[in-house]
N, C-alpha and C positions, 0 to 999 in steps of 0.2 A: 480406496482413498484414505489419507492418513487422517485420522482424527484430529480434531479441534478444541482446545476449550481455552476461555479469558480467564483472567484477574478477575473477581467480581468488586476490587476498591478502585484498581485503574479504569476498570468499566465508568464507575458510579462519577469519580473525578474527571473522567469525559466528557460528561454529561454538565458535573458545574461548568466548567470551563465554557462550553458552548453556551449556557444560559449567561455567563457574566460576562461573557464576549458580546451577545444579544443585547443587554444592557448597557451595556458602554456605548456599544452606536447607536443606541436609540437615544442615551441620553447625548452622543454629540450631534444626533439631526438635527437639533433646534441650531446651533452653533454654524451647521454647513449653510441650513437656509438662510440665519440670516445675517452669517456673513458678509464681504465684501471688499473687491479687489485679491490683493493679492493673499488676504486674510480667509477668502472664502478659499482658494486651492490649497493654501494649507491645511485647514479644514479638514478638505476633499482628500486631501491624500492621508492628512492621518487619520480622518475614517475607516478610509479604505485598508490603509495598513490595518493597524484595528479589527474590522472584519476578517480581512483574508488571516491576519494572525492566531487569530480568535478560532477560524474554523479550522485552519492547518493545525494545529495544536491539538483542538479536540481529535482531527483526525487521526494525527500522532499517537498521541494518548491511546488512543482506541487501539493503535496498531499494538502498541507496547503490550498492550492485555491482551492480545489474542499471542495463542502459543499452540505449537505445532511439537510432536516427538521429534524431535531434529532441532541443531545448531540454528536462529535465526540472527539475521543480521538485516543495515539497511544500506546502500549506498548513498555518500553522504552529497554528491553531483544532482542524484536523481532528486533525494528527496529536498534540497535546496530547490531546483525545478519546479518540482508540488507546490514548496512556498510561492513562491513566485509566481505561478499561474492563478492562486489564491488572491494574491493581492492587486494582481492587474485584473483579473473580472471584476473584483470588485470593487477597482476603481471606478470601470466602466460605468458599472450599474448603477454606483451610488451619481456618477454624473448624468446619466439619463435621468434618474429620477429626482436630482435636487432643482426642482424648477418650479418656479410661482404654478403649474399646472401641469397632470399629468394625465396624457390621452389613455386610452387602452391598449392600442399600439405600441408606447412606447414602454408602458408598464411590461407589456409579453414579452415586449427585445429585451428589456432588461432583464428579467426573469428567465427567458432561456438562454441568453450571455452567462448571467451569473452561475444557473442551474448546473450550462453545460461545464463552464469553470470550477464549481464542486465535482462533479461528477470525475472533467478530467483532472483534477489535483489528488482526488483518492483512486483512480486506478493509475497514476503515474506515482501516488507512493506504492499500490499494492505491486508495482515493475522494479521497484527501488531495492525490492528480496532478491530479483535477479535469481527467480526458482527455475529449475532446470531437473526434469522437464518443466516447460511452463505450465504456469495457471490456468486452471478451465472455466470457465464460466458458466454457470446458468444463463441462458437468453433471456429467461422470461423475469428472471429476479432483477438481473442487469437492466433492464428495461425499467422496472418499477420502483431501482432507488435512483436513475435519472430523471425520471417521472416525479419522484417525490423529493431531488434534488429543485426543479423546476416550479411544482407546486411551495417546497417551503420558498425558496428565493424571490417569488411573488412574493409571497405575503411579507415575506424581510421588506420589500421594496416597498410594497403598499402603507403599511404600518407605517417604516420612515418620514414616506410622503406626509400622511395625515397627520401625522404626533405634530403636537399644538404643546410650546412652554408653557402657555399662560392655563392651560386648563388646573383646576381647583387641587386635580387628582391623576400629578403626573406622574408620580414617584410610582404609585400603584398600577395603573394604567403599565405603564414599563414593566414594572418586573411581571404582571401577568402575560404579558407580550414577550419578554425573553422567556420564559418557561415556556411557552409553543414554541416559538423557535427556535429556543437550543433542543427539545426535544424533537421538533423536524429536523436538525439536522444532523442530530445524532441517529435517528431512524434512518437516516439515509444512509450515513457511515456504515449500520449494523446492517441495514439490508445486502449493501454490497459487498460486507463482507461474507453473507451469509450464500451468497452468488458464487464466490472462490471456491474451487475442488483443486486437492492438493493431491497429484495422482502414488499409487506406491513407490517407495524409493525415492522420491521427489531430493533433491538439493538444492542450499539457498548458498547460489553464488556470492552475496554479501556475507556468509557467513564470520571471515576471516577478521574482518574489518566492524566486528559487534562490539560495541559497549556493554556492558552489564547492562541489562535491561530497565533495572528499579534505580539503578544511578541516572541512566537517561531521560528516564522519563521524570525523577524529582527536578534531573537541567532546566527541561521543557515545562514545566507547569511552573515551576518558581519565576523561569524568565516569564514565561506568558504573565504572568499573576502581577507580576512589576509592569509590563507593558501596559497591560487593561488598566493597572490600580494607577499609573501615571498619568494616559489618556481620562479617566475618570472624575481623578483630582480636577485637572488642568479646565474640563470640560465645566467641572460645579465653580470655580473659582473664576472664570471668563463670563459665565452666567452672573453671578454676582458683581461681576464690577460692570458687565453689562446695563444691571439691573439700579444701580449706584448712579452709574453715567447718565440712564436716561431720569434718575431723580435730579442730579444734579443740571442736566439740560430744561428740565422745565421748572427749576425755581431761577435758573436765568434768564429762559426768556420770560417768566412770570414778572421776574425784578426788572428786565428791560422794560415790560408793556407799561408795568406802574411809574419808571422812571419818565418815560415818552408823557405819562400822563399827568404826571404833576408837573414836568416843562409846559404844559399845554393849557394847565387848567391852575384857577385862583386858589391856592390853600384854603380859604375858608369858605366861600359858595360852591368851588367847585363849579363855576363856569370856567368858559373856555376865555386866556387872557388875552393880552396884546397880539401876544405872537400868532397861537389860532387866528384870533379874529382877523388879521390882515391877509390870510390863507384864503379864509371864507371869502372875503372883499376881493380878491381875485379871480375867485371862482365864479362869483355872481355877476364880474366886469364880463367874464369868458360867457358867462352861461346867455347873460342877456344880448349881449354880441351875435351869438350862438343862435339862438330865439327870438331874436328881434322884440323880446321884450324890456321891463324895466324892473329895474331896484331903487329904493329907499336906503339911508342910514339913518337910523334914528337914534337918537342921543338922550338918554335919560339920565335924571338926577333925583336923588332923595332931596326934597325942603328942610329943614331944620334939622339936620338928620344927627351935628353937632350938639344941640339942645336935649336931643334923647341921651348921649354919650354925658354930657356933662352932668344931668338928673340922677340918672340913673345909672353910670358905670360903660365901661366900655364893653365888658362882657353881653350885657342886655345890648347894645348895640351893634355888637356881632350877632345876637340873636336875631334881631331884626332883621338885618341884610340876608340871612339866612332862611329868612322868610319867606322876605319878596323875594329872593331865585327863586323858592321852591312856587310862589304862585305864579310866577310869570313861566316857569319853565314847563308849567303843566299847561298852559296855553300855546304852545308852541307846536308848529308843524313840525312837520318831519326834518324839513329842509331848511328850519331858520335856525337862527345863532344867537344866542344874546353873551353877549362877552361884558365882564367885568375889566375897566381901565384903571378903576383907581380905587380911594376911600367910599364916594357913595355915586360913582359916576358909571351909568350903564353904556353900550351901544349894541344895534342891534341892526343888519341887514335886511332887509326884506324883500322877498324880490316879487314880480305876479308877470302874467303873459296876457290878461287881459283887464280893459278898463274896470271891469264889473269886481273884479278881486279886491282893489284896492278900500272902491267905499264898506266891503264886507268887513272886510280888517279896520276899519277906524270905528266901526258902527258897534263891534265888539270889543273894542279895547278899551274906545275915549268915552264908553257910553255912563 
């Protein structure tokens, strides 16, 4: 078998790339979930992109550091194809798993969708050398980085599902979560390469058609690095005005409820004015109707309530009015009204469903 050895810096720049690729879609899951319309499939699809880019790259990467005594090369058909199968699994998978709930069934479809879409995008680049004789494989190692293609793509999927914006400590939270997972999927990369047996005299049909290999692989990671750091950007800046929007949505409806409320209600008692009150005076027509019961309007007036204003100021006579609401309004049911009509003129509905209620209410009030 012909010997083997990496780059140990293109090795180690694998390795980032899959962990900042991990963080970029962790940090756009909040963005897919809580999306909407046509907003959430873009989303979806630039996550996806994102992923599948993110891991194809690292794969790349990884390929570029591994080196053989002999010409390598890659064909650039096949490994377009790789891409590609990258980033439709994990379309897939990011759409099974971005849903208000996620069974355990469909976590495993996802997980082996995606797994198997790792799995096949790195031996359809390790076909992209077009070695001849072909590659051999280990069974048993083959088995254990689809294995642990599977196990990490769970946990990609699981992590996405659960990651919550609003927790205290998300920034951190993330990047501990992309450092498992770019190192699972970098474990995978290396397991299955470590699967490959390259036989004596081996030749790599891509030869012809090579790049320099340190020119390609600066293409590949500069491009990657602008992708992730675009999607990244776009992702913390959609959060923010996210974040703006929903302030700015609840000091409007705050400003509506208070506007609704001073239409409703007297600027100085703060009871409810004309307009309420004849609201209420309907309801109580409806309700008694309704119940075969009965209502009162009662109609109350301050006495000399001008003699206080002329003595004393008007201000002490806003005092006073401010008064009596507050005593009368703390004797009030649930269901009555006292509305303010004018300078010192009350009204007030009352309604009861039986005889026995009404003498209660006089017995307390005129007593």
């Amino acid at each position: 078998m012909l010997p083997t050895s990496y780059n140990a810096l293109l090795v180690l720049l694998s390795l980032l790339i899959a962990i900042l690729a991990s963080y970029t879609v962790l940090d756009m899951a909040g963005r897919i979930k809580s999306a909407q319309g046509h907003a959430a499939r873009w989303w979806l699809v630039g996550g996806a992109c994102v992923m599948g880019t993110g891991i194809w790259s690292m794969h790349f990467v990884g390929m570029l550091a591994f080196a053989l005594p002999i010409p390598l090369g890659y064909d650039p058909a096949i490994t377009l194809l790789s891409l590609l199968i990258a980033i439709v699994c994990s379309t897939c998978a990011l759409w099974l798993v971005c849903r208000d709930t996620l069974k355990w069934r469909r976590l495993c479809g996802g997980a082996m969708l995606m797994g198997a879409g790792v799995a096949g995008m790195h031996y359809t680049g390790m076909a992209s050398m077009r070695m001849s004789p072909g590659i051999q494989y280990d069974p048993l190692l083959v088995c254990l980085s689809v294995a642990i293609a599977v196990v990490a793509s769970g946990a990609v999927l699981w992590i996405v599902f659960i990651r919550r914006a609003n927790s205290s400590r998300v920034r951190l939270l993330n990047l501990g979560s992309a450092v498992l997972m770019g190192a699972a999927i970098a474990g995978m990369h290396y397991t299955g390469m470590a699967a490959a047996r390259f036989p004596l005299g081996s030749l790599c049909g891509a030869a012809g058609s090579r790049m320099d290999a340190g020119w390609l692989a600066l293409v590949i990671i500069v491009a990657t690095l602008a992708i992730l750091a675009i999607a990244l950007i776009v992702s913390i800046l959609d959060l923010r005005l996210e974040a703006r929007t929903a302030v700015l949505a609840t000091s409007l409806a705050e400003a509506n409820q208070e506007l609704t409320y001073l239409a409703l209600h007297d600027n100085l008692t703060k009871l409810p004015n004309r307009v309420l009150l004849e609201d209420r005076i309907d309801q109580a027509i409806q309700a008694a109707d309704r119940e075969h019961g009965s209502f009162a309007l009662m109609f109350m007036d301050l006495d000399g309530f001008k003699a206080v204003n002329d003595a004393y100021g008007h201000h002490v006579g806003d005092l006073l009015l401010v008064d009596v609401a507050r005593r009368i309004g703390a004797n009030l049911r649930s269901q009555d009204t006292i509305a303010r009509l004018g300078a010192t003129n009350s009204c007030w509905p009352w309604q009861w469903t039986s005889p026995r209620t009404r003498p209660t209410w006089r017995t307390r009030y005129w007593r």
